[in-house]
C-alpha positions as CSV (number, residue, x, y, z in Angstrom):
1,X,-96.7,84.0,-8.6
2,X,-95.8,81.6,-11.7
3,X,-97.7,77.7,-10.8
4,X,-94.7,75.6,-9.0
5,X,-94.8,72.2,-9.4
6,X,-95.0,70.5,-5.8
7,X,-92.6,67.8,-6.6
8,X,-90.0,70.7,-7.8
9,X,-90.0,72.4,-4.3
10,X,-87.2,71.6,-1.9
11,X,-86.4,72.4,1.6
12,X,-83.2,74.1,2.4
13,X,-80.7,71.9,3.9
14,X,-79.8,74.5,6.6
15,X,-82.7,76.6,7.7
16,X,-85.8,74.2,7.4
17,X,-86.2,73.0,10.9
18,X,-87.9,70.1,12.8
19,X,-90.1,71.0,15.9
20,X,-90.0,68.2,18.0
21,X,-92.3,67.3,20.7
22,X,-91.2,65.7,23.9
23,X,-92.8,64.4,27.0
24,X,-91.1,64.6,30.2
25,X,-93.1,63.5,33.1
26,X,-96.2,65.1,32.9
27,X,-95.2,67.7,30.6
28,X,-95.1,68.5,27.1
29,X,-92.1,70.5,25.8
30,X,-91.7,71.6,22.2
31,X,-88.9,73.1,20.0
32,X,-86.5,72.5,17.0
33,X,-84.3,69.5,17.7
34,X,-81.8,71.1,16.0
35,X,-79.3,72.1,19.2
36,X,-80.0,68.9,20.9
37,X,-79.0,67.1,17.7
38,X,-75.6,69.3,17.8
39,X,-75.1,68.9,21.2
40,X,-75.5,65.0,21.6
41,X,-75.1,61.9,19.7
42,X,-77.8,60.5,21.8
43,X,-80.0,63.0,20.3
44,X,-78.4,62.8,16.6
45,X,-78.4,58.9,16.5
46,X,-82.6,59.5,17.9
47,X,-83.3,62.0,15.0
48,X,-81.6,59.4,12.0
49,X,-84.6,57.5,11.3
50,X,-85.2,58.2,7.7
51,X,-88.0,60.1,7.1
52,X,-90.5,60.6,3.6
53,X,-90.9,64.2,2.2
54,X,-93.9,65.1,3.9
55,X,-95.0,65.4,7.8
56,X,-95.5,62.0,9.3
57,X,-97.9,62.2,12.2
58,X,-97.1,58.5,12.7
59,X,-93.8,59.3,13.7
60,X,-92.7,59.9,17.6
61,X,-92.5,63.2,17.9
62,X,-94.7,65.0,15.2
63,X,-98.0,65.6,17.4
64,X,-98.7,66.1,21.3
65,X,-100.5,62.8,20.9
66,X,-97.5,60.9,20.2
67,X,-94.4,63.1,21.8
68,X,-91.0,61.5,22.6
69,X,-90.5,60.2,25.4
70,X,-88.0,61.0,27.5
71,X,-87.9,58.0,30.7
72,X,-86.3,59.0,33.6
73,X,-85.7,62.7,33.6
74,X,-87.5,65.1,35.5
75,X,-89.0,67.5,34.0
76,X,-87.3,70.7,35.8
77,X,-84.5,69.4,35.0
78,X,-85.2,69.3,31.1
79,X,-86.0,72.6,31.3
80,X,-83.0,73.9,32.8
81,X,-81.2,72.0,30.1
82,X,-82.9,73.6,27.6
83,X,-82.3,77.2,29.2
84,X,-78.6,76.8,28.8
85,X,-78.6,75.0,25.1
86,X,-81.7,77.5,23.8
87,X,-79.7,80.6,25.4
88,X,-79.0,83.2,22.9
89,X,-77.1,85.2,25.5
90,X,-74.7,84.5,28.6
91,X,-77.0,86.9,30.4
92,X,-79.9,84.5,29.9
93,X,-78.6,82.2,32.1
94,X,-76.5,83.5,34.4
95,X,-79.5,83.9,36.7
96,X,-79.7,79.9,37.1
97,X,-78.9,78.9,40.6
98,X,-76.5,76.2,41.7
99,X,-79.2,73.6,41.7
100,X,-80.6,74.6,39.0
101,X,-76.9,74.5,37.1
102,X,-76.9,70.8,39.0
103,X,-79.9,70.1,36.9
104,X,-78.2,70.6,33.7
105,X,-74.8,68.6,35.1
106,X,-76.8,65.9,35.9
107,X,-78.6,66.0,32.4
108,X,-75.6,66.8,30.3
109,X,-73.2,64.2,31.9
110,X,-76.4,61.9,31.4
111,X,-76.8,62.3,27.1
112,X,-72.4,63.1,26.8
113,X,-73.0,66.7,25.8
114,X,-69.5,67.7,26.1
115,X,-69.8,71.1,25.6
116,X,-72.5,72.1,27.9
117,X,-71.1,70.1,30.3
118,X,-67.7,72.2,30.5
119,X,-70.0,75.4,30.5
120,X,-71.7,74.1,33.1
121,X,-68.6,73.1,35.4
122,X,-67.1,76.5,34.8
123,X,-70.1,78.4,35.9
124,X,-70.6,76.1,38.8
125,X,-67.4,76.2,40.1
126,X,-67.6,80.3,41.7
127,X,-70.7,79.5,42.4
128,X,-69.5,76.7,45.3
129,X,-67.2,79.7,46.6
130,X,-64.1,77.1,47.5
131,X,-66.9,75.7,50.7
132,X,-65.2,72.4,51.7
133,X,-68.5,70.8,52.4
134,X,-70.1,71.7,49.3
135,X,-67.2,70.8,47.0
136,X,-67.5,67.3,49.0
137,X,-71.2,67.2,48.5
138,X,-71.2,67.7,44.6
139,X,-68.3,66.5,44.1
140,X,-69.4,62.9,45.5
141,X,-73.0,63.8,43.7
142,X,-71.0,64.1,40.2
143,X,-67.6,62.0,40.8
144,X,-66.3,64.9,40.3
145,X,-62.4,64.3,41.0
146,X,-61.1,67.6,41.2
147,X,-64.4,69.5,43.3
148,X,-63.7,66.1,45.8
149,X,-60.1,66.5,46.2
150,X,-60.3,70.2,47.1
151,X,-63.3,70.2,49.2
152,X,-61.5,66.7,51.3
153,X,-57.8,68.6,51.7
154,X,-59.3,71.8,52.1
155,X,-60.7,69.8,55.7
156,X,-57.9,67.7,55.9
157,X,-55.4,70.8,56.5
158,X,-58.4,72.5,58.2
159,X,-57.2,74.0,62.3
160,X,-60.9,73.1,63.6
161,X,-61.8,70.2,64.9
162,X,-64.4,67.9,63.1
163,X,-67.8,68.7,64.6
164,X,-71.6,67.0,64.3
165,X,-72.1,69.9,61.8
166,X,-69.6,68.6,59.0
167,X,-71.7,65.4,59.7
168,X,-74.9,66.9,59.0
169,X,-72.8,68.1,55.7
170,X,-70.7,65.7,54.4
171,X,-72.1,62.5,56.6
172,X,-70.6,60.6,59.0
173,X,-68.3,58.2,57.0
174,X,-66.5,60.8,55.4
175,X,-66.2,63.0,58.4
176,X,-64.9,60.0,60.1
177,X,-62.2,58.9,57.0
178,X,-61.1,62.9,57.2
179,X,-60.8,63.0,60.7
180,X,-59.1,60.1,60.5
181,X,-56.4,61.4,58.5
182,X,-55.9,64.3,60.2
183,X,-55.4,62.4,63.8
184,X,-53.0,60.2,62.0
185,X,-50.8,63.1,60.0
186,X,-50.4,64.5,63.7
187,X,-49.5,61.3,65.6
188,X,-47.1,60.1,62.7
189,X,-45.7,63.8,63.1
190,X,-45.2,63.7,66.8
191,X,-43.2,60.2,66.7
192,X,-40.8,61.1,64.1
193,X,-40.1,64.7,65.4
194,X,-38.8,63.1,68.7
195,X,-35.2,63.5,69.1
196,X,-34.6,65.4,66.1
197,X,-33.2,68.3,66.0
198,X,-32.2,69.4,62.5
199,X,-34.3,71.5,61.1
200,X,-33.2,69.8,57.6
201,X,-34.3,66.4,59.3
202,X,-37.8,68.4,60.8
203,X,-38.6,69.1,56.8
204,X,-38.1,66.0,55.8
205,X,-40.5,64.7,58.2
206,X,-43.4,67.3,57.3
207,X,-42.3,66.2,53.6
208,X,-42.6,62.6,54.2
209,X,-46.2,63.0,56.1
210,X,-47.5,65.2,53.4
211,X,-46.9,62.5,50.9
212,X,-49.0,60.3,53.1
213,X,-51.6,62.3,53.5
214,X,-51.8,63.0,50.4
215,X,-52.3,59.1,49.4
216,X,-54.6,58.5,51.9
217,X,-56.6,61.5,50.0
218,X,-56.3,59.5,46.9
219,X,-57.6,56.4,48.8
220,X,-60.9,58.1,50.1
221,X,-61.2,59.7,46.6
222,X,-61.6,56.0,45.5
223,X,-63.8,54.6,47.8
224,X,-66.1,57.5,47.5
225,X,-66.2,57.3,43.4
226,X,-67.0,53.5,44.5
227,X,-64.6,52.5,41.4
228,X,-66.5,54.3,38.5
229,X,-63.7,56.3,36.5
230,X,-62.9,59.4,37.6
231,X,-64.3,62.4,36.0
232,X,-62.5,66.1,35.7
């Protein structure tokens, strides 16, 4: 091979990449930053430091002795993060469970990865098999609006009553605000049906009290997102 002058080699803009080393918890995890870089402008703003031509083990990152550190995230979580994002196939992980999945919500919400967020919601969403409680539960857990509004009409419009089980499920305050809607839809029903006959006058009633309910839906939606924008 003809001598190469060392200042005449180059790397390839495209396929030379940085390993990175990060330390979550107690744990060291290590892999080309690459897809986090793509996936986050946390990440891509992190990696913009300029950097000299040549490995700087003085630089975060470079060596186990000196990782990135990552405060604040667990380290299961992480990993589950990097399962979806490192994934060459939907096969790969499909086998994550739904708290698993909640780990990489809870992780791509955190760093604004847009796109593994959506992937995330959409493989979440069969998994919480249109269960009342637990679209309340993560929905609450994620301010997610539209797992929250499902899971809280879903029990509004319910036939049974509400029990000490949805309170070991959804807790007592939110039993109590659905239960409370419900006793009132009925009530407000009764009243207004009395003395009328018409069956035009009869829908208009039902119309009028689903309206209501449905703004007193809106109103524990609110309360429970505790004012923080709503997210879809």
């Amino acid at each position: 091979m003809e001598y190469m002058n060392q200042r005449d080699i180059v790397r390839d803009e495209d396929f030379y990449l940085q390993h990175s080393i990060f330390l979550v918890e107690n744990r060291l995890f290590k892999l080309p930053a690459v897809h986090l870089i793509e996936a986050s402008d946390v990440f891509h703003a992190m990696f913009q430091l300029p950097q000299g031509p040549d490995l700087d083990t003085s630089i975060d990152g470079m060596t186990d002795e000196k990782p990135i550190v990552l405060e604040g995230v667990k380290s299961e979580d992480f990993k589950q993060l990097l399962r979806v994002i490192y994934s060459r196939k939907q096969l790969e992980y499909d086998a994550l469970t739904l708290e698993q999945w909640g780990s990489v919500l809870e992780l791509s919400s955190k760093w604004d990865m847009q796109a593994i967020r959506k992937t995330t919601i959409r493989n979440m969403t069969p998994m919480l098999d249109n269960n009342a409680h637990k679209l309340i539960v993560w929905g609450t857990r994620f301010g997610l609006t539209t797992w929250l509004s499902e899971g809280i009409t879903a029990l509004v419009n319910g036939l049974d009553p509400m029990t000490e089980a949805d309170v070991a499920k959804i807790g007592l305050t939110m039993t109590m605000k659905i239960s409370a809607i419900r006793e009132g839809s009925k009530t407000r029903e009764v009243m207004e049906y009395q003395g009328l006959n018409s069956f035009v006058n009869r829908r208009t009633v039902k119309e009028k009290t689903a309206l209501e309910t449905e703004e007193h839906i809106r109103m524990i939606l609110l309360s429970t997102l505790n004012g923080n924008s709503p997210r879809f």
